[in-house]
N, C-alpha and C positions, 0 to 999 in steps of 0.2 A: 734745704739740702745743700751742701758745700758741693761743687762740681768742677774737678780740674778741669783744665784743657790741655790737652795732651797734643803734640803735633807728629802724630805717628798714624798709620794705615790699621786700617783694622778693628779688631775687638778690644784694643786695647783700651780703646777712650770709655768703652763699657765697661770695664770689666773696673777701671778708676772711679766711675758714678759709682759702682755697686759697692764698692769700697769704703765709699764716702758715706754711702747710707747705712750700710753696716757697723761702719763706726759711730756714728751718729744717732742709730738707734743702742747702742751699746751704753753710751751716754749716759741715753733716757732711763735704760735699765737701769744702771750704779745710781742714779740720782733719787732714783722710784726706790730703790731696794735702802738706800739711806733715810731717805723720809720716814719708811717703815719703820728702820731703828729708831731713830730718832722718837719714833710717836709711840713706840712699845716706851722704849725708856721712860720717856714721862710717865706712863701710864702704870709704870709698874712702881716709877719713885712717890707719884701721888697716891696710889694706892698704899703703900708702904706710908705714908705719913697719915691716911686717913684713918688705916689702922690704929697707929700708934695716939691719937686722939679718940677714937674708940667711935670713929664712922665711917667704920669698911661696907657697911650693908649698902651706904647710900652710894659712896666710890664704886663698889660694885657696879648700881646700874647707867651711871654714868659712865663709866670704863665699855662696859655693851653699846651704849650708843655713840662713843667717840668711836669707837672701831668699826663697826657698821656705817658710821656717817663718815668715815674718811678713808677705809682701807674697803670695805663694802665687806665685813670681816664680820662674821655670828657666829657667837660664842655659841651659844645654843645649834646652831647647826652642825657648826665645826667638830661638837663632842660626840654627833653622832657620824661621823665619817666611818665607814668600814676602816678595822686598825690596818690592814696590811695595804691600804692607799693614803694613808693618816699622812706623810711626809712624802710623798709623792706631792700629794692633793697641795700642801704648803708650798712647797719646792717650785714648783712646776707652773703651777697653776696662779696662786698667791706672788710669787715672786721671793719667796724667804730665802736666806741665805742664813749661814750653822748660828751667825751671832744674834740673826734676827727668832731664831726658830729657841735661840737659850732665852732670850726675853720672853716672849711667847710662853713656854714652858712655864719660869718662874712667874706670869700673871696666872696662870692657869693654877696654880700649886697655892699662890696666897689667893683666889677665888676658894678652891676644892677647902681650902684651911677654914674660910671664913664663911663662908658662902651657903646656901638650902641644901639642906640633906640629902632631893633628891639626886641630886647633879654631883655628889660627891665623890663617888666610885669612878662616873662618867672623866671626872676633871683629873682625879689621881691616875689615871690610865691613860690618857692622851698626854699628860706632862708625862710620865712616865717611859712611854714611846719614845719623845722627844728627847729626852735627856739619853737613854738610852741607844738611841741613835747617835746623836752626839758623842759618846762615849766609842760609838767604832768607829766615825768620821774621822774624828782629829787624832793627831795623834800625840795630845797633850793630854797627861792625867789631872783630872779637878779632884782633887777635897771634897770639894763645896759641893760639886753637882755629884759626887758619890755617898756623901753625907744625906741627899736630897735623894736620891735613889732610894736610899736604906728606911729613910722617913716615910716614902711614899709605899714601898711592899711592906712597911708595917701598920700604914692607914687602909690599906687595900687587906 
């Protein structure tokens, strides 16, 4: 913890500490919250190349256990989240932010694409949300992810 010293009476020298660590956990956040990205990224460019060699089934379960083993992230639990806490539960709790919750999505969308029949509904509904939400978040219109909307209510 960085701690000024202040030479004044009072709350002020506290109220400097608290500052200090509020900024400093603020830090740990952006740092945490880029890693995220960063490990979605890979994970959605390696799955995207495993596909196109025509071994998405095995990216699959390797992509469940790099996310498990380093974000503590289940794919399998995640898809069962009540939908009206679905981005909340990411947000909040997970630590996602809009850019990390569009990766997220698009693994989720080439999983539901590629992936076991049962979990297919499960996967196009949770990207679905997520893109959707996106969609009233920002206030940039995507192509891409409304192209992705359109493919998903017609897999659903």
């Amino acid at each position: 913890m960085v701690i000024f010293t202040i030479f004044t009476k009072g709350s002020k020298k506290i109220q400097v500490k608290q500052q200090a660590l509020f900024m400093e956990q603020q830090d740990y956040l952006q740092r945490l919250i880029k890693q995220i990205g960063r490990l979605l990224g890979k994970i959605s460019s390696d799955l995207l190349g495993l596909k196109n060699n025509g071994q998405i089934v095995d990216g699959i379960e390797i992509m469940y256990q790099t996310l498990k083993g380093e974000l503590d992230l289940d794919i399998r639990e995640l898809i069962h989240i009540n939908n009206d806490d679905f981005i909340e539960t990411l947000t909040t709790k997970k630590g996602f932010n809009n850019d990390n919750l569009n990766k997220l999505a698009d693994i989720l969308l080439l999983i539901a694409e590629n992936g076991q029949e049962k979990d297919k509904r499960l996967l196009y509904g949770k990207s679905l949300i997520i893109y959707e939400h996106l969609e009233k978040a920002e206030n940039i219109y995507s192509l891409i992810r409304q192209e992705k909307i359109e493919l998903i209510k017609k897999a659903l």
